[in-house]
N, C-alpha and C positions, 0 to 999 in steps of 0.2 A: 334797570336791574330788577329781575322777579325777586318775590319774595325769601323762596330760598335756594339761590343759590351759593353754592359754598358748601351746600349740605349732601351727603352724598349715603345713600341708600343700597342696602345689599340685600337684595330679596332671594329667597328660594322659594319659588311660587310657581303655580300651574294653577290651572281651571280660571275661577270667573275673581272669587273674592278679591284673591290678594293682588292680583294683577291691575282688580278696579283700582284700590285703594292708591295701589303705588304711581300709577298712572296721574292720579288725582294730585301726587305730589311733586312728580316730574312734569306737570302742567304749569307749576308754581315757581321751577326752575332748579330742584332739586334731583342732581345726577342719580339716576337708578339704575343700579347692576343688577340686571337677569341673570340669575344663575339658572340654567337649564338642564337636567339631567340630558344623556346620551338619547337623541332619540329628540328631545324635544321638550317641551312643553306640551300635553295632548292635547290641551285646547286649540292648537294648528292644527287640528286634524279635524273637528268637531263637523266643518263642511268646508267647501271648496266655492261658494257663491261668489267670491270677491276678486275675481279676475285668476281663480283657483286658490285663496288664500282664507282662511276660516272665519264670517262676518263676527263672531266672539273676539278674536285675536286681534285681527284688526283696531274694531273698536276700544281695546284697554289695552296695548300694546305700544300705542306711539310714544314717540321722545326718553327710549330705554337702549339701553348698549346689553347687546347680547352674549353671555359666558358660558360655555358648555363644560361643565367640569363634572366629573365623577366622583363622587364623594366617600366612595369606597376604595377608590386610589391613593394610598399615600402622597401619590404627588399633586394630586389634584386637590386633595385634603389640606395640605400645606398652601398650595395657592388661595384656599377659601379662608383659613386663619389668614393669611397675610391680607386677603382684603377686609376681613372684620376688622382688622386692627385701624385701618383705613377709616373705616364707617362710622357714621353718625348713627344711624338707624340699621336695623336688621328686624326684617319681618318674615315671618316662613309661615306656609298652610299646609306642609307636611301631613298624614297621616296621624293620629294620634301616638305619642311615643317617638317618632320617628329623628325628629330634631335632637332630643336626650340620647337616641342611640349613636347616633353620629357624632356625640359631642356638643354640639349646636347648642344644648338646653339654654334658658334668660340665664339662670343660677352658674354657669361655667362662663359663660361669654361677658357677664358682669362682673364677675371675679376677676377675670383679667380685666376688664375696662370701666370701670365704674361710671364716666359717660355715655355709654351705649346704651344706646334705647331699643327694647326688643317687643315684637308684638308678635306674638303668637296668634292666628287665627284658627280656628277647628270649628266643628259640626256642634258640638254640642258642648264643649269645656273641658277642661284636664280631668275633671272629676266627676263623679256619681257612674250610678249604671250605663246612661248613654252614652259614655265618653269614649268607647270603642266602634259606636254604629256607624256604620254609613252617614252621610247626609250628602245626599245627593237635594239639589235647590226643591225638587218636587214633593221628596222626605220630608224636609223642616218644611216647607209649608202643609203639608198635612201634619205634621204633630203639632205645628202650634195651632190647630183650629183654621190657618186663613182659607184651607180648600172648601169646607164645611162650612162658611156662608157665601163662597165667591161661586157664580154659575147662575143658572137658572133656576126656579121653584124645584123642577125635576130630574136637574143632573147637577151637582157637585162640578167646579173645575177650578184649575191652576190659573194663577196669572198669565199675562201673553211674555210676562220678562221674569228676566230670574231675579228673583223680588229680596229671597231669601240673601242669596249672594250679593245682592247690590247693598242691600240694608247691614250684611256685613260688612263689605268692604266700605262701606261709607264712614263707618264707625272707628272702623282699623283706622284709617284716615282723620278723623277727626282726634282720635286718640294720641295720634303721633305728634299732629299739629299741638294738641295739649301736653305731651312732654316735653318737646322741643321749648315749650314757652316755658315750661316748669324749668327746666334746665337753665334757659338761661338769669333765671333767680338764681336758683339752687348750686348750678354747676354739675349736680348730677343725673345723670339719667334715672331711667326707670324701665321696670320690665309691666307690660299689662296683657291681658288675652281680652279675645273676643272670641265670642259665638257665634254663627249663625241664626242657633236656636233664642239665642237670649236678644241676638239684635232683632229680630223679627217679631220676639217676640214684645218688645215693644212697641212696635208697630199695630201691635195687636190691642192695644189700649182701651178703645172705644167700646170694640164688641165683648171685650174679658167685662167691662162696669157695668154695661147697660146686660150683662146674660145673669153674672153675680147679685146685681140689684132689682135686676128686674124681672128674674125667674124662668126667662126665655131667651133661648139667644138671636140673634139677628137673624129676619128670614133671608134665604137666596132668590135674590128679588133680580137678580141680571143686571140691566144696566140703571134699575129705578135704586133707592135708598131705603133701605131699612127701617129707616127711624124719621123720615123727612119726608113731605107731600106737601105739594106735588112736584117732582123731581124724576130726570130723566126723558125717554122720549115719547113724544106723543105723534100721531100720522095725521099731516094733512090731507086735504080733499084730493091733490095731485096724486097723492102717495108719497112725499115725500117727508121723509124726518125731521123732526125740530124737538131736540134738548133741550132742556131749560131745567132748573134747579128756582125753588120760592125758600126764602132763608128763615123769611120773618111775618111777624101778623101784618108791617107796611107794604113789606113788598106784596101780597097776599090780598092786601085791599085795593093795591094798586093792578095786581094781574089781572082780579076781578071786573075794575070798572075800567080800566084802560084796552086789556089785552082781549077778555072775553066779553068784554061790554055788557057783561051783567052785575052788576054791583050788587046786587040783591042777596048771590051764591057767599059774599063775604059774610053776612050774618045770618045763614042759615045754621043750625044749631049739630050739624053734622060736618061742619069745616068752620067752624067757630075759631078752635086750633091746632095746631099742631097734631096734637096725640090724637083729635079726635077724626080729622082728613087721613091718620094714619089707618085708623080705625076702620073709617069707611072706604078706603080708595076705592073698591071697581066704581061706586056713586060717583066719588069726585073723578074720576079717569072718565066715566061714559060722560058726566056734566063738561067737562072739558073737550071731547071728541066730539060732541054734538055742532060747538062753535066752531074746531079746526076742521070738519069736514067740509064746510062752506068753504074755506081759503084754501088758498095756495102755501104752500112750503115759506116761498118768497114775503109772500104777505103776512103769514107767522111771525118770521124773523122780523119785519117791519113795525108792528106792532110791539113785540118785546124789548128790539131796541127803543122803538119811544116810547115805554115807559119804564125802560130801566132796568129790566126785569133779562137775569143773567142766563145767555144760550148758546149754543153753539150749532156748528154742522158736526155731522159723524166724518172726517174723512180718511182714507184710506194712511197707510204708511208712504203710499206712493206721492200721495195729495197732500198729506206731512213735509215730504221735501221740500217740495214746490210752494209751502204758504207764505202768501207774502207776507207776512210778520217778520220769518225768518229774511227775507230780499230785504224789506226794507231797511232790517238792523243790522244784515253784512254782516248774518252767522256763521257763513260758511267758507271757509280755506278747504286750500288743498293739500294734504299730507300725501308724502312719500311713500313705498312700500314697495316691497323686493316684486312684484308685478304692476310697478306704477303708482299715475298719483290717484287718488281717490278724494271724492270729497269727506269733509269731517267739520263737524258744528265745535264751535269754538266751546270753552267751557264755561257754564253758565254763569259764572259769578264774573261782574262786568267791575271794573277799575277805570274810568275814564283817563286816558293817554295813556294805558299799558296793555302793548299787543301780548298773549300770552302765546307761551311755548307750543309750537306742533310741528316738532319735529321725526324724523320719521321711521315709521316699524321696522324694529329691525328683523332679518333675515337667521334664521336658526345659530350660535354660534360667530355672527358675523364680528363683532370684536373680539374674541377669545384671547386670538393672537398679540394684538394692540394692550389688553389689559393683563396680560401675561408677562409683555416685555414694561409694564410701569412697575410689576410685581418684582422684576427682577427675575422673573422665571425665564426657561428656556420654552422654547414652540412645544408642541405635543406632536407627535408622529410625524 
């Protein structure tokens, strides 16, 4: 038995957030009702890469029963009361306002249910000036600052995922998990919102203390660290890359006399520590290139795993699939999908003897009918 089954979920959602969120809780075993406007969800539409299917959709879509109702129809309207009344949870990402115009608001739908637990997602919150903008994922990371240290010294850039929307929808998700347990103390539900703006901007932690306290804010260093050296990659003699990140003054004395075999570089007074390797890096970057031009890639990696000292390869999304970490740990099932089965990484949080839910994306509307006739309604056209 997953966790929550028995709990049954009524989303009206589109794009990335809510869809994350709820996915995350029909992983768990808890029934999610897609309600879809006519037309769709537009995140099916976003690209066609997935055997003509949209890789967004795909990926936060599995294990949901699909409902196409119009919520400007009276009859349709009555079908979506009838399965509130149903629901455990109800989460919508509407428009700002849009939920309250259709009736939908936490404040009417808890009035009738005082169990019902409701989560609002939005761009920037019910209230203040930005409560009507846009937020599109690339929006909220530039107003909360994350574009303005992510990139190169000389070009500003977005994350490669939509960072914004995942860190909401994670939250949405976490939030609900914390009502549901509240409820079962209380017995009552509760209504709560999330951001985008506000989850991200959590996220944003680090560089808000060290710009506040420290008068500058993080440079845009690319793939090296702001605030950390020597961290990131460095080119061996092949030309090949090697990653590594130094946490502490051990590991530091160690990379010194283990990995560069000059032990001497740890007490020189310009990587003494921390702030001051920060200070100097092109020194300590050229003192480090000078020993990795002699080696090989290979023999980088060989030395840092003996002595400890934390690295990696850069590899592709492609060479992502493929890594044997995931073979080894028999991360990957195959979920279903109105063009076939598709591989899909199992969801990260591991339970020993419990296979978790991946069942499979539904098709635009594909239950309509099925949860129309549990409603007691009649078919539609």
């Amino acid at each position: 038995m997953l966790p929550l089954e028995g709990v049954t979920v009524v989303s009206l959602e589109q794009a990335v957030a809510a869809p994350f969120a709820t996915r995350q809780l029909a992983d768990l075993g808890a029934r999610v009702i897609k309600v879809e406007r006519p037309g769709g969800d537009f995140a099916r539409g976003y690209d066609t890469t997935v055997n003509g299917m949209s890789s967004h959709f795909v990926w936060i879509n599995r294990s949901k029963e699909s409902i196409v109702l119009d919520l400007k129809e009276p009859d349709d309207r009555r079908a979506m009361d009838k399965l509130l009344a149903k629901a455990d949870v109800f989460v919508q990402n509407l428009a700002p306002g849009a939920a309250a115009r259709l009736g939908l608001s936490a404040e009417e739908l808890r009035a009738r249910d005082p169990r019902l637990i409701v989560c609002d997602l939005s761009g920037y919150g019910s209230t203040g000036p930005y409560r009507d903008k846009r937020a599109y994922d690339l929006l909220v990371q530039c107003e909360t600052g994350l574009v303005s240290i992510t990139g190169s010294p000389g070009e500003p850039a977005k994350t490669g995922v939509s960072t914004a929307d995942i860190a909401g929808g994670m939250y949405a998700f976490s939030g609900v998990l914390t009502a549901l347990y509240e409820r079962e103390r209380t017995g009552a539900g509760t209504a709560f919102e999330v951001s985008l703006f506000e989850a991200l901007g959590e996220w944003m932690g680090f560089p808000h203390y060290f710009t506040a306290y420290g008068g500058t804010p993080p440079k845009r260093s690319g793939a090296r660290h702001a605030a950390i050296a020597p961290y990131g990659p460095f080119e061996a003699g092949d030309g090949q890359q090697v990653f590594l990140g130094v946490q502490n003054e051990r590991e530091w004395v160690k990379f010194c006399a283990q990995v560069l075999r000059r032990a001497e570089l740890a007490e020189d007074p310009r990587f003494a520590g921390n702030p001051e390797r920060v200070a100097n890096l092109a020194e300590l970057e050229a003192a480090i290139g000078e020993v990795f031009a002699g080696l090989t890639g290979a023999e980088v990696e060989r030395r840092l795993e003996g002595a400890g000292i934390a690295n990696a390869r850069m590899r592709t999304v492609g060479e992502f699939a493929e890594h044997p970490q995931l073979a080894a740990r028999d991360r990957w099932r195959e979920v279903d999908t109105p063009v076939g089965g598709v591989d899909a990484l199992l969801p990260p949080v591991t339970v020993p003897g419990r296979e978790p839910r991946m069942d499979p994306v539904p098709e635009i509307g594909q239950h309509t009918a099925k949860i129309l006739d549990e409603l007691g309604e009649e078919p539609r056209g």
